[in-house]
C-alpha positions as CSV (number, residue, x, y, z in Angstrom):
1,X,24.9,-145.4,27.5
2,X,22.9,-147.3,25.3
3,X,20.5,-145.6,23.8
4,X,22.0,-143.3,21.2
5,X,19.3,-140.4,19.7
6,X,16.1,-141.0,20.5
7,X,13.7,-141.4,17.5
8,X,11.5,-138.3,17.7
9,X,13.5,-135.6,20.2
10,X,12.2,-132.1,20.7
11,X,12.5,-129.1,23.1
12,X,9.3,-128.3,24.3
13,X,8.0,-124.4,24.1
14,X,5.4,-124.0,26.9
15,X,6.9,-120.9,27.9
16,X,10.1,-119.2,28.6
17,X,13.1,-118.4,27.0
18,X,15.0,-120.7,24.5
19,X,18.1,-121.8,22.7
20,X,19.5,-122.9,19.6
21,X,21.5,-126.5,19.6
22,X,24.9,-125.6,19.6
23,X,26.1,-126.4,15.5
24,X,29.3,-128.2,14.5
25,X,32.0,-125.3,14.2
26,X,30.1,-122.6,16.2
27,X,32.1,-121.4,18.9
28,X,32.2,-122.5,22.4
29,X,29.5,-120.9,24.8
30,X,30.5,-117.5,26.5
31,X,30.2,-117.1,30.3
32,X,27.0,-117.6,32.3
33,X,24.4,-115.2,31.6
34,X,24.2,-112.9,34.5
35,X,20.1,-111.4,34.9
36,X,20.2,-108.8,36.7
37,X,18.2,-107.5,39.9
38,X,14.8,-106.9,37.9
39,X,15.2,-110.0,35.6
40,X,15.5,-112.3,38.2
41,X,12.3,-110.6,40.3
42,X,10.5,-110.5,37.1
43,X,11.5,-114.3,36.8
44,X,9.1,-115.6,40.1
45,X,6.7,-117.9,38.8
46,X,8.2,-118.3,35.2
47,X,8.0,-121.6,33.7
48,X,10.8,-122.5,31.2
49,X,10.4,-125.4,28.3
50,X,11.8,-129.0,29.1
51,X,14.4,-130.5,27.4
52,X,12.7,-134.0,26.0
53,X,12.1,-136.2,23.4
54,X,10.8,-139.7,23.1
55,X,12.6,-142.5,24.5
56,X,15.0,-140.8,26.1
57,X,17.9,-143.1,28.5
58,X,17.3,-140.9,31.6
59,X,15.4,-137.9,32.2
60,X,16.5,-135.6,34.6
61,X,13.8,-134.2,37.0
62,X,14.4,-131.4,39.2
63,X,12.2,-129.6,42.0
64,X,11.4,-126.5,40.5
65,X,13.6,-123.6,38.8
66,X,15.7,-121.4,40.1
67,X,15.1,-117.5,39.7
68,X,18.4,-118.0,37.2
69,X,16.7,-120.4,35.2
70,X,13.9,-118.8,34.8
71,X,15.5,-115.3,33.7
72,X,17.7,-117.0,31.2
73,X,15.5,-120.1,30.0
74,X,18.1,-122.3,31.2
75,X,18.3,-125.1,33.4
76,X,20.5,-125.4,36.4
77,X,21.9,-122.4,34.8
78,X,23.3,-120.8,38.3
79,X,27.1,-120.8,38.2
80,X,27.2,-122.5,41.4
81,X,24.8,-125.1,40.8
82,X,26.3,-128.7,40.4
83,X,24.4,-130.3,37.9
84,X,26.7,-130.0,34.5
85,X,29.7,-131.2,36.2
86,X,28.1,-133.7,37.9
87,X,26.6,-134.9,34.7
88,X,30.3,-134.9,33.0
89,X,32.0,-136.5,35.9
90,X,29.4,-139.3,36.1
91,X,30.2,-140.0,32.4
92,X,27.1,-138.8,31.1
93,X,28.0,-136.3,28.8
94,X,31.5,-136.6,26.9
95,X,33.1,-133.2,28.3
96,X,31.3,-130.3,30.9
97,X,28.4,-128.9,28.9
98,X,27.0,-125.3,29.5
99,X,23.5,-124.9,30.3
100,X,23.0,-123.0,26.5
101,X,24.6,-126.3,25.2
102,X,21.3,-128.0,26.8
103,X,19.4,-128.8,23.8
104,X,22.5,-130.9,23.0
105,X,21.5,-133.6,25.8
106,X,18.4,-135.6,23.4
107,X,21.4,-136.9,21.2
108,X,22.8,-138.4,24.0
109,X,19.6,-139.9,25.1
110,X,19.4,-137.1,28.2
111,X,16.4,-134.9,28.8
112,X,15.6,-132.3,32.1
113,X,11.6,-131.5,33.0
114,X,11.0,-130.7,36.6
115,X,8.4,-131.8,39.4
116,X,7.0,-128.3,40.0
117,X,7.2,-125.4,36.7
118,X,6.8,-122.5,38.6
119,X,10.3,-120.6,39.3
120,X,11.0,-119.6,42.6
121,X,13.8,-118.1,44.5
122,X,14.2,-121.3,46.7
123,X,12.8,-124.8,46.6
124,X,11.7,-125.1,50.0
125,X,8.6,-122.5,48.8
126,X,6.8,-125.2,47.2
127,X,3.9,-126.5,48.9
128,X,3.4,-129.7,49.6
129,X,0.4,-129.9,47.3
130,X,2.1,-128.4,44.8
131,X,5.0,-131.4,44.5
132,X,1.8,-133.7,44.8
133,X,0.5,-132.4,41.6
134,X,3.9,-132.4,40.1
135,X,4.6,-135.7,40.9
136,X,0.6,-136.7,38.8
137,X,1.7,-134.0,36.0
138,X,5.5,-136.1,35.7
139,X,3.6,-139.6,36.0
140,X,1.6,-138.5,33.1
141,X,4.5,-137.0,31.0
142,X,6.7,-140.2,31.5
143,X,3.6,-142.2,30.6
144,X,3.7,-139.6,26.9
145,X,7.7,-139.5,26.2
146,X,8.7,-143.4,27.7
147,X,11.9,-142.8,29.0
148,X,14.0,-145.7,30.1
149,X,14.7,-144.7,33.8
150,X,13.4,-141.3,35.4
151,X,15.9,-139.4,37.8
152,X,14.4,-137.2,40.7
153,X,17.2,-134.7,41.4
154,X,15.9,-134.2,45.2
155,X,15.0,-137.0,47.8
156,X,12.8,-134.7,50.0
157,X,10.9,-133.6,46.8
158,X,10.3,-137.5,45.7
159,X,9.4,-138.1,48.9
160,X,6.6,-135.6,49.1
161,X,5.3,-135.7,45.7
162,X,5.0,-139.3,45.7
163,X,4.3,-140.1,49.2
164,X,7.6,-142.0,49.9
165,X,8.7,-140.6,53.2
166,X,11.3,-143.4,53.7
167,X,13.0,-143.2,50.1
168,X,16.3,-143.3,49.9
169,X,18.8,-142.2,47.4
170,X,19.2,-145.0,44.3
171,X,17.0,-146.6,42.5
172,X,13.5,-147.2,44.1
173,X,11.6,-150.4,44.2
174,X,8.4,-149.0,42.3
175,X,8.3,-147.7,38.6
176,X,6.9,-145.2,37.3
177,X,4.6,-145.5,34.4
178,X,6.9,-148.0,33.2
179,X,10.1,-146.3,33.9
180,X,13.0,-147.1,36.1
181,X,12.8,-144.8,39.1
182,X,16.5,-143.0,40.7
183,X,16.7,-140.6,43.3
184,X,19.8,-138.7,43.5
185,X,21.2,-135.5,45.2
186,X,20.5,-131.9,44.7
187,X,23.2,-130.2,43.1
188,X,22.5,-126.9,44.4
189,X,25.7,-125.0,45.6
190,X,23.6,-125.2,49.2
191,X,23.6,-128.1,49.6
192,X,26.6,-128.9,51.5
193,X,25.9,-132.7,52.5
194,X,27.7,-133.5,48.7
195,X,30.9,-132.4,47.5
196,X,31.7,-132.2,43.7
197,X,33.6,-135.3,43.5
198,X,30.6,-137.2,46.0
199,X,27.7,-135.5,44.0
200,X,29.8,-136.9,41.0
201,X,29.8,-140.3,42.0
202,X,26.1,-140.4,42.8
203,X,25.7,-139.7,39.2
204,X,28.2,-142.2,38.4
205,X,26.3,-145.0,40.5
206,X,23.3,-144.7,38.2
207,X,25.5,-143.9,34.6
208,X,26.4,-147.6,35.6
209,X,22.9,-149.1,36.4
210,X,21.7,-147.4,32.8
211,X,24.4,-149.7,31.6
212,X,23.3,-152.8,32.7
């Protein structure tokens, strides 16, 4: 990657839990947080902050958060879900990060937002004119934060939000506001069409294309 720190990074606060970046000597993360029954049903509708700054390499967009997420302020924070290893083995991040290591990802030129804010138990409980309004809300914060290339972590969810119902996965022919448009896999644990090594590689395919 190219891009080193961004100039100005921040963690948003618009609601949520948060984190501290992890310091130099601390010690490693502990094991997932685990919410229990009434956290996670307390959690429906949450929104949690994005991880962002300005001028960011890629910034990660996924569909909504999960229940998990939401409880612990964490993204992709479900111990099944694919993302952090993915990120790792596409070369992205220099060893597997945790999600409470997440306010690490600006210095590398990484961010995370999502299409939809509200937390819900699954994805496919979004309406579709929800993911429409996501999709203006993300067009508008790309158009604030100007990262290099945007990453929608869910084709269905790109193709409804932005009216593309023939996207692929890889990059896309259109921009958005400026910004180099990528489509890759969920890496939810249920989505069995990707292993970890193929999810991997998906991740890999555009660690290259950020490199050209």
């Amino acid at each position: 990657m190219t891009a080193g720190k961004p100039p100005h990074p921040e963690r948003r606060t618009t609601g949520g839990g948060s984190t501290k970046p992890r310091r130099p000597g601390r010690a490693e993360p502990g094991p997932y947080p685990r919410p229990s029954r009434e956290e996670l049903a307390a959690a429906v509708d949450r929104t949690i902050p994005d991880v962002i700054g300005v001028g960011l390499e890629v910034l990660f967009v996924g569909i909504n958060p999960g229940l998990w997420s939401a409880a612990t302020g964490l993204h992709f924070a479900r111990p099944g879900n694919r993302f952090w290893p993915a990120l790792h083995r596409g070369g992205f991040t220099p060893r597997l990060l945790h999600p409470g290591e997440q306010d690490d990802l600006p210095a590398l030129g990484l961010g995370i937002t999502n299409m939809v804010a509200r937390a819900s138990a699954r994805a496919d409980e979004l309406t579709a004119a929800e993911l429409v309004d996501g999709a203006r809300q993300l067009t508008d914060k790309v158009t604030r934060y100007r990262p290099r290339w945007v990453a929608v972590v869910g084709v269905t969810a790109y193709r409804v939000g932005f009216a593309r119902p023939k996207a692929g996965f890889g990059p896309q022919p259109e921009q958005l506001a400026g910004a180099r448009l990528w489509v890759l896999p969920n890496p939810s644990g249920l989505n069995a069409h990707y292993t970890p090594q193929t999810l991997g590689a998906a991740f890999a395919e555009l660690r290259s294309a950020t490199l050209g």
